[in-house]
VOBA-1610 file (N, C-alpha, C; in pm, whole numbers, padded with zeros to 5 digits, always signed):
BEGIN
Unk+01146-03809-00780Unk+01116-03699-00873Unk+01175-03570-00820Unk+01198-03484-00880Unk+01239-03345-00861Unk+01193-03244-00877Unk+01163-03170-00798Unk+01061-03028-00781Unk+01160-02914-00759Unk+01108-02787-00806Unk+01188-02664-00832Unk+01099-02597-00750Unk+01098-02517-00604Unk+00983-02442-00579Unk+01084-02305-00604Unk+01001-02229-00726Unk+01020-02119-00756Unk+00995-01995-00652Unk+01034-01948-00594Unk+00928-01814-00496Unk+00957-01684-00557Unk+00869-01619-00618Unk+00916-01544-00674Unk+00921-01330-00536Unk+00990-01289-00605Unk+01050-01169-00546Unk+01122-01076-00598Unk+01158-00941-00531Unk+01261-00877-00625Unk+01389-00826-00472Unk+01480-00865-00569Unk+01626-00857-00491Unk+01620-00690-00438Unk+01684-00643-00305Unk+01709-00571-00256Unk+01654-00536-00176Unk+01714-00468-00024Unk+01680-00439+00067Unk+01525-00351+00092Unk+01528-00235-00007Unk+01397-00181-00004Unk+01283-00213-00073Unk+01282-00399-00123Unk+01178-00445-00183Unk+01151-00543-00065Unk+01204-00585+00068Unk+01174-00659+00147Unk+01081-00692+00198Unk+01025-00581+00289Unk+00924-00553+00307Unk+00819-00533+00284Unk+00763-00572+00139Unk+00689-00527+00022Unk+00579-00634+00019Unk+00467-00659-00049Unk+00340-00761-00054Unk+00463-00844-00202Unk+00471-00772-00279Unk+00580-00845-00371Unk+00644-00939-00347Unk+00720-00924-00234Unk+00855-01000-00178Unk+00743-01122-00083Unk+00633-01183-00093Unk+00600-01268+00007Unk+00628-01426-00098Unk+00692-01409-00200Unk+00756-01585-00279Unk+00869-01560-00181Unk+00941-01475-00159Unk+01064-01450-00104Unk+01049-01510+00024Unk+00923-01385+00105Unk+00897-01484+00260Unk+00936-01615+00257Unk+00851-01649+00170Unk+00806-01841+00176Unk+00971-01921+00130Unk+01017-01847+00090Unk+01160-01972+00035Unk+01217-01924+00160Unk+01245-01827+00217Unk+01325-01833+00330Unk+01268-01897+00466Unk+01168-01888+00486Unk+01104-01999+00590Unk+01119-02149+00550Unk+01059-02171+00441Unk+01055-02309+00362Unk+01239-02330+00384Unk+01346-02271+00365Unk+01513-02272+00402Unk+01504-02335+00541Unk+01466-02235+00625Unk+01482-02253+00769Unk+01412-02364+00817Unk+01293-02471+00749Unk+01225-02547+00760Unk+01299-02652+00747Unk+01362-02665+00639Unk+01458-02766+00573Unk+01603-02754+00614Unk+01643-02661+00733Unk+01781-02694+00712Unk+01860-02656+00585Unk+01789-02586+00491Unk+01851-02631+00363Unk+01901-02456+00296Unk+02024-02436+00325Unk+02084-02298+00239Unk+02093-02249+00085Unk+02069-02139+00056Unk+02076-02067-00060Unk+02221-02056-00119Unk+02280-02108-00232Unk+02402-02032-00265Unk+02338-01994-00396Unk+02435-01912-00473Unk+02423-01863-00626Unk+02463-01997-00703Unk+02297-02025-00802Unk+02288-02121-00913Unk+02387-02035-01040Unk+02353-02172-01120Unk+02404-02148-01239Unk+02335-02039-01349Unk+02299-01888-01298Unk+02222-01876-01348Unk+02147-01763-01269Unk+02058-01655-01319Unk+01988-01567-01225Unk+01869-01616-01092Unk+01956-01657-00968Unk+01870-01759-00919Unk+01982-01778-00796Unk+01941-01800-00649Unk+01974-01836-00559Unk+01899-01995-00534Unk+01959-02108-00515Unk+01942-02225-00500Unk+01963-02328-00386Unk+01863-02362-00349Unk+01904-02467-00233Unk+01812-02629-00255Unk+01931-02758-00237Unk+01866-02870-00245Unk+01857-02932-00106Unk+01730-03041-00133Unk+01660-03131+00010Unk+01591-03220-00021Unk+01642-03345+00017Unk+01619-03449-00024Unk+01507-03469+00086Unk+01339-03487+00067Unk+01233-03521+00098Unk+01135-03589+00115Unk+01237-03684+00206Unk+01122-03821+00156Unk+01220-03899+00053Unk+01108-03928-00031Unk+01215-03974-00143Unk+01203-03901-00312Unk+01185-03760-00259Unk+01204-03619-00376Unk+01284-03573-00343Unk+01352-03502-00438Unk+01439-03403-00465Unk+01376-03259-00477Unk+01381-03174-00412Unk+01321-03048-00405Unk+01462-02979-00408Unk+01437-02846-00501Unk+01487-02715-00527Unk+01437-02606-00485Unk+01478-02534-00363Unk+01429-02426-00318Unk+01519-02305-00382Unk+01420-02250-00499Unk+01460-02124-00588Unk+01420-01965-00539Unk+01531-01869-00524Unk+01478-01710-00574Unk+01512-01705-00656Unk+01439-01622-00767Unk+01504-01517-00856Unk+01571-01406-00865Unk+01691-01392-00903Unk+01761-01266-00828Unk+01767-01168-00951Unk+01664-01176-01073Unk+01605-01086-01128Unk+01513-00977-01075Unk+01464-00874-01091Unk+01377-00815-01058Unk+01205-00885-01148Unk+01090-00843-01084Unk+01015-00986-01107Unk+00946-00968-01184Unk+00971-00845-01283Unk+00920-00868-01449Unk+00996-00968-01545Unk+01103-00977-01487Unk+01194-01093-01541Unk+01229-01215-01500Unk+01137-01289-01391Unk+01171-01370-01368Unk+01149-01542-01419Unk+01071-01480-01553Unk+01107-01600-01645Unk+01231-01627-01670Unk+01335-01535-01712Unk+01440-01528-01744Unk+01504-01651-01627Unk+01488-01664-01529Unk+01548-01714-01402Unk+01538-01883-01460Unk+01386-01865-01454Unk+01277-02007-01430Unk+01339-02075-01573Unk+01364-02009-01676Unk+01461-02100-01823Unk+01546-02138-01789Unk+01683-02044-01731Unk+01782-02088-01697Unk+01757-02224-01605Unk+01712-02239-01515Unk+01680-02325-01426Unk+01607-02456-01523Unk+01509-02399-01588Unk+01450-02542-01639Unk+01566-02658-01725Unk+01634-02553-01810Unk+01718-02586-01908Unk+01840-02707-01826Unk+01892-02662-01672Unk+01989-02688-01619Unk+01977-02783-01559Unk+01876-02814-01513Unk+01803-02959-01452Unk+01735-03025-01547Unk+01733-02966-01616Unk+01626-03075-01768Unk+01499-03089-01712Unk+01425-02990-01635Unk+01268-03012-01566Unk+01189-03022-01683Unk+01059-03034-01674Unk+00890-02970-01719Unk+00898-02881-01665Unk+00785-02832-01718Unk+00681-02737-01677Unk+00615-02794-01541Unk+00602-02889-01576Unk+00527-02947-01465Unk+00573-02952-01307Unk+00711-02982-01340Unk+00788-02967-01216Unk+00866-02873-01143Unk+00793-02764-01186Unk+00837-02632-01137Unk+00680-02561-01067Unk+00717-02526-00967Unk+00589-02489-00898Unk+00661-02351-00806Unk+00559-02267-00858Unk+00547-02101-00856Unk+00496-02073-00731Unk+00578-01997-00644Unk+00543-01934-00524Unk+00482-01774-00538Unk+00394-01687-00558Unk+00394-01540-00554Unk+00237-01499-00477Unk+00308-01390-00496Unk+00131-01304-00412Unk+00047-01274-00550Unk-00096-01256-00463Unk-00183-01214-00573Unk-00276-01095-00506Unk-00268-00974-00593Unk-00376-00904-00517Unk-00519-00915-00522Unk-00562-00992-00595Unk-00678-01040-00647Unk-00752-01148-00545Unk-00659-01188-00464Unk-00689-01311-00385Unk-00732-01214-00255Unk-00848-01236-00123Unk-00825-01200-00016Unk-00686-01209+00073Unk-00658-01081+00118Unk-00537-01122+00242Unk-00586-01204+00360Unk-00460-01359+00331Unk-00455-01427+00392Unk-00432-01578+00347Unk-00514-01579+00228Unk-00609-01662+00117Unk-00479-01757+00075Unk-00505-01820+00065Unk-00401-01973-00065Unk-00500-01990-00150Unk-00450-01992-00242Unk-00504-02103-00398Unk-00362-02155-00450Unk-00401-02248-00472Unk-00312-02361-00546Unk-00373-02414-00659Unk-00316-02408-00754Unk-00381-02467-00901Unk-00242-02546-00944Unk-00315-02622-01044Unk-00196-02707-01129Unk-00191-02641-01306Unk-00273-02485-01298Unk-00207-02419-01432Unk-00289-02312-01415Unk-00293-02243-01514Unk-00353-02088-01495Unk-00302-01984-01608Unk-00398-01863-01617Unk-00316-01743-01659Unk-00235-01673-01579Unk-00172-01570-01617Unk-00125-01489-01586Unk-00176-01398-01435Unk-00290-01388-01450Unk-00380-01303-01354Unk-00337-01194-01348Unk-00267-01067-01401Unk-00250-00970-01418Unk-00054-00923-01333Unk-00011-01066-01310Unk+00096-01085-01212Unk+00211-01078-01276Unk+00283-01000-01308Unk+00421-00957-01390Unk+00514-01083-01414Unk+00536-01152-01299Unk+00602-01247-01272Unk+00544-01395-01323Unk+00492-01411-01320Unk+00390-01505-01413Unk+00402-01502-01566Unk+00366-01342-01577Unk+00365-01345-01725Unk+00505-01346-01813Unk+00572-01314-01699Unk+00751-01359-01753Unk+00744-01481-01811Unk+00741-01569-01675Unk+00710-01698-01694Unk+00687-01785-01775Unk+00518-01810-01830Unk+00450-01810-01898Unk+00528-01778-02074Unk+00564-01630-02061Unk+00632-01616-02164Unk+00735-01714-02228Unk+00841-01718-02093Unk+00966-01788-02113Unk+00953-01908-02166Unk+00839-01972-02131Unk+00829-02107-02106Unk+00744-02171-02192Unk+00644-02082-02262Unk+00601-02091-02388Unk+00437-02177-02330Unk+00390-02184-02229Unk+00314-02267-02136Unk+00201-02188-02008Unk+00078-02180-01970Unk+00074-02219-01852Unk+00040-02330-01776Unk+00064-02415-01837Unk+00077-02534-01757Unk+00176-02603-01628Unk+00151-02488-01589Unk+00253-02542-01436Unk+00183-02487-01279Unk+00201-02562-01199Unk+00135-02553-01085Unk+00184-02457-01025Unk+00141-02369-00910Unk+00153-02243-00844Unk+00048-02245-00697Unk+00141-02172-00654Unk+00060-02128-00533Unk+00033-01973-00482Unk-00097-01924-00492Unk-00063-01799-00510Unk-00175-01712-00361Unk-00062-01609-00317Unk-00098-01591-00199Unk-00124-01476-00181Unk-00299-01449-00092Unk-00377-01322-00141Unk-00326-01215-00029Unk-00338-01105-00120Unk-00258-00985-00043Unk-00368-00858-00075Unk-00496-00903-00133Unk-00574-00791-00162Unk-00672-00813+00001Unk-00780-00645-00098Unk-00773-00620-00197Unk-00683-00491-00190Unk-00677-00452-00343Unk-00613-00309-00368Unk-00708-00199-00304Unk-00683-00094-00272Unk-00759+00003-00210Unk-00841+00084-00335Unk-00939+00137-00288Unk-00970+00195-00434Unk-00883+00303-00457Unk-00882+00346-00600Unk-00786+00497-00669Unk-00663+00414-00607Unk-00627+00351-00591Unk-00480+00330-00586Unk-00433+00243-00672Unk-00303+00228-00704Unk-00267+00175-00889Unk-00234+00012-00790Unk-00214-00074-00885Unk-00174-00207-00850Unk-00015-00209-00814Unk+00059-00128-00848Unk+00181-00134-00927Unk+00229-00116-00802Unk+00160+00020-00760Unk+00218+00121-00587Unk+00147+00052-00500Unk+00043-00055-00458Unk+00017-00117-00370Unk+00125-00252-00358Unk+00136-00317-00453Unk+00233-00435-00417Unk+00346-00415-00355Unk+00415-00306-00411Unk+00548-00256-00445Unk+00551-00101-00251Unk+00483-00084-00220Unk+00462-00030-00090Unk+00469-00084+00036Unk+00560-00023+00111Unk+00582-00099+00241Unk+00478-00155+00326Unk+00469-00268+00371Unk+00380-00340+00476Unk+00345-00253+00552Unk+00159-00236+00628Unk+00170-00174+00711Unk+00209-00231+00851Unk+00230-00187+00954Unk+00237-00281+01026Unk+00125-00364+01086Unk+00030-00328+01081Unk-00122-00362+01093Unk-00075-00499+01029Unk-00060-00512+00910Unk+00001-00679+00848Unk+00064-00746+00815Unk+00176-00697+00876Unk+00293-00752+00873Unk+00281-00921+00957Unk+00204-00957+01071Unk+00196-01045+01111Unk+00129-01175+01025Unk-00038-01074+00993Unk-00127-01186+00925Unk+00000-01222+00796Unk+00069-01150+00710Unk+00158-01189+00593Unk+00229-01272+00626Unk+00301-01301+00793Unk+00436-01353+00802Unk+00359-01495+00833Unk+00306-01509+00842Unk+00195-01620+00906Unk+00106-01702+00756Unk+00117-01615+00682Unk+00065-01672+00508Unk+00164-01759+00460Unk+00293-01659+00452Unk+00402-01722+00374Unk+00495-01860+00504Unk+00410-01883+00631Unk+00435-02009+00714Unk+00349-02088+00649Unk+00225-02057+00638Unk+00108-02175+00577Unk+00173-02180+00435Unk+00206-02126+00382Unk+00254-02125+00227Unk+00363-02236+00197Unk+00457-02269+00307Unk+00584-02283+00325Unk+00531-02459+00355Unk+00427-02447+00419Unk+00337-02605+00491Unk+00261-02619+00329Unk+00242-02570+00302Unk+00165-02631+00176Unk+00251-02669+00058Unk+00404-02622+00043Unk+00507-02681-00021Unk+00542-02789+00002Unk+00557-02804+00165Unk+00567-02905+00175Unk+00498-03004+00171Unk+00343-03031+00164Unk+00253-03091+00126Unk+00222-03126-00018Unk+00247-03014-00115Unk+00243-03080-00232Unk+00336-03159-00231Unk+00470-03170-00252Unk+00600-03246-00290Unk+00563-03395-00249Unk+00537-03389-00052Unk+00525-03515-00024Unk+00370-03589-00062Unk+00291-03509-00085Unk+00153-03543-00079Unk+00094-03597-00192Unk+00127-03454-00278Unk+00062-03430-00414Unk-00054-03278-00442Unk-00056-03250-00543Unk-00085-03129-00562Unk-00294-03159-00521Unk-00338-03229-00546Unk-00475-03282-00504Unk-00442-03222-00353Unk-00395-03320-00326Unk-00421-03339-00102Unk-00370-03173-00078Unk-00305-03127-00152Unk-00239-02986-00040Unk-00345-02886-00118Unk-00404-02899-00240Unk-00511-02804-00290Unk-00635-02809-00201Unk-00686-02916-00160Unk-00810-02985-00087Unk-00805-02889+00090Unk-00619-02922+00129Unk-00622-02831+00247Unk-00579-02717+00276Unk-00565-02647+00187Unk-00547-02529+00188Unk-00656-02434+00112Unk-00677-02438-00007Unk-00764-02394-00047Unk-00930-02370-00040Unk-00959-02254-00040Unk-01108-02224-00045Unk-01158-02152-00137Unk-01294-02209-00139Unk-01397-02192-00231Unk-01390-02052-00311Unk-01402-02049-00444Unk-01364-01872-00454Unk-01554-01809-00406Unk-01551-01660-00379Unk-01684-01659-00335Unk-01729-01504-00396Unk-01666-01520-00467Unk-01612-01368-00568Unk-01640-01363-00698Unk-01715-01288-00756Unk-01663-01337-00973Unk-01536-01340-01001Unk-01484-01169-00936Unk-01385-01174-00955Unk-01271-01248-00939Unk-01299-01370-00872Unk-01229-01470-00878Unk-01169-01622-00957Unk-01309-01608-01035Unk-01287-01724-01111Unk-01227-01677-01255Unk-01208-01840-01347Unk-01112-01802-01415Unk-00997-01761-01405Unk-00948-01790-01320Unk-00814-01770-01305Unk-00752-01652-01304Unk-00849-01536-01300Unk-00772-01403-01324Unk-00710-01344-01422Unk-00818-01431-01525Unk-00777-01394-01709Unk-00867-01214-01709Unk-00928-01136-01628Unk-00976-01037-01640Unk-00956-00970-01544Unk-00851-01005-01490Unk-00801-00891-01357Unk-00724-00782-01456Unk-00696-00678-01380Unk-00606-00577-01399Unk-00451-00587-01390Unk-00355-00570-01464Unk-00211-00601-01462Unk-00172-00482-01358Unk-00038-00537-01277Unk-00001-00452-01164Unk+00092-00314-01208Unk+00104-00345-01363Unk+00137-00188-01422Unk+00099-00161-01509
//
């Protein structure tokens, strides 16, 4: 079977460093994990294949900026002839504690730009994701200027260390299955604001 791990991000040097850019972290570790290099797809999208076992995995960026990165995830579905199903979403969530994994096999939007591209493009949320917590937001501060704001260095470590577990839990779904890598990674939500999927969070603009 063939898997697309999407990570989502926004291209350029001064979004690097950003809670935004941690789909980005995770495909470039998940690269360096695999041996496996990025060139330019057919399409808004940096691409690398790795044969896993006995899957085919696609390690995807979007080289849209990440209100658009449905735009990416079509091109891509269309070009491999995927599902929905077989495309699985790498991004941060501020809604989640920093540190946190959740993995679901569908969802809303949760207030996540990049998602709701998605979602849009794709006419669906029915596709699995892994989404990695970077809250919370501080109070009086907008969602938009916390994601999008440089790391402090205070967490720059615990982050680089998320998008490693993030990178282990890719690789666990593919070979495992989305059950076994949800079971070990994931915890209990312990929050309201957590359940539901983040159909009543706040959008990051």
């Amino acid at each position: 079977m063939e898997y697309a791990i999407v990570c989502l991000g926004n291209p350029g040097a001064e979004y690097e460093l950003t809670r935004h850019n941690l789909g980005y972290w995770t495909a470039d570790i998940l690269c360096r994990k695999l041996k496996c290099g990025l060139k330019q797809g057919k399409g808004d999208y940096l691409i690398g294949r790795k044969k896993l076992r006995d899957e085919s995995l696609y390690v995807v960026k979007p080289t849209t900026y990440m209100n658009l990165s449905g735009r990416a995830v079509s091109q891509l579905v269309n070009k491999y002839e995927l599902t929905s199903n077989q495309v699985l979403v790498v991004c941060d969530d501020f809604a989640l504690e920093q540190g946190r994994i959740r993995i679901r096999d569908k969802g809303s939007d949760g207030g996540h730009n990049g998602l709701y591209s998605i979602i849009a493009e794709l006419g669906t949320t029915e596709f699995p994701r892994i989404r990695l917590g970077i809250g919370p937001v501080p109070p009086e501060v907008d969602p938009a200027d916390f994601v999008l704001a440089k790391i402090e260095e205070s967490a720059i470590n615990t982050l680089r260390e998320l998008a490693d577990r993030a990178s282990e839990a890719v690789i666990d779904y593919v070979t495992r299955g989305l059950g076994f890598a949800a079971g070990k990674y994931n915890v209990k939500p312990s929050a309201p604001d957590e359940l539901m999927d983040g159909a009543d969070r706040p959008r990051e603009v």
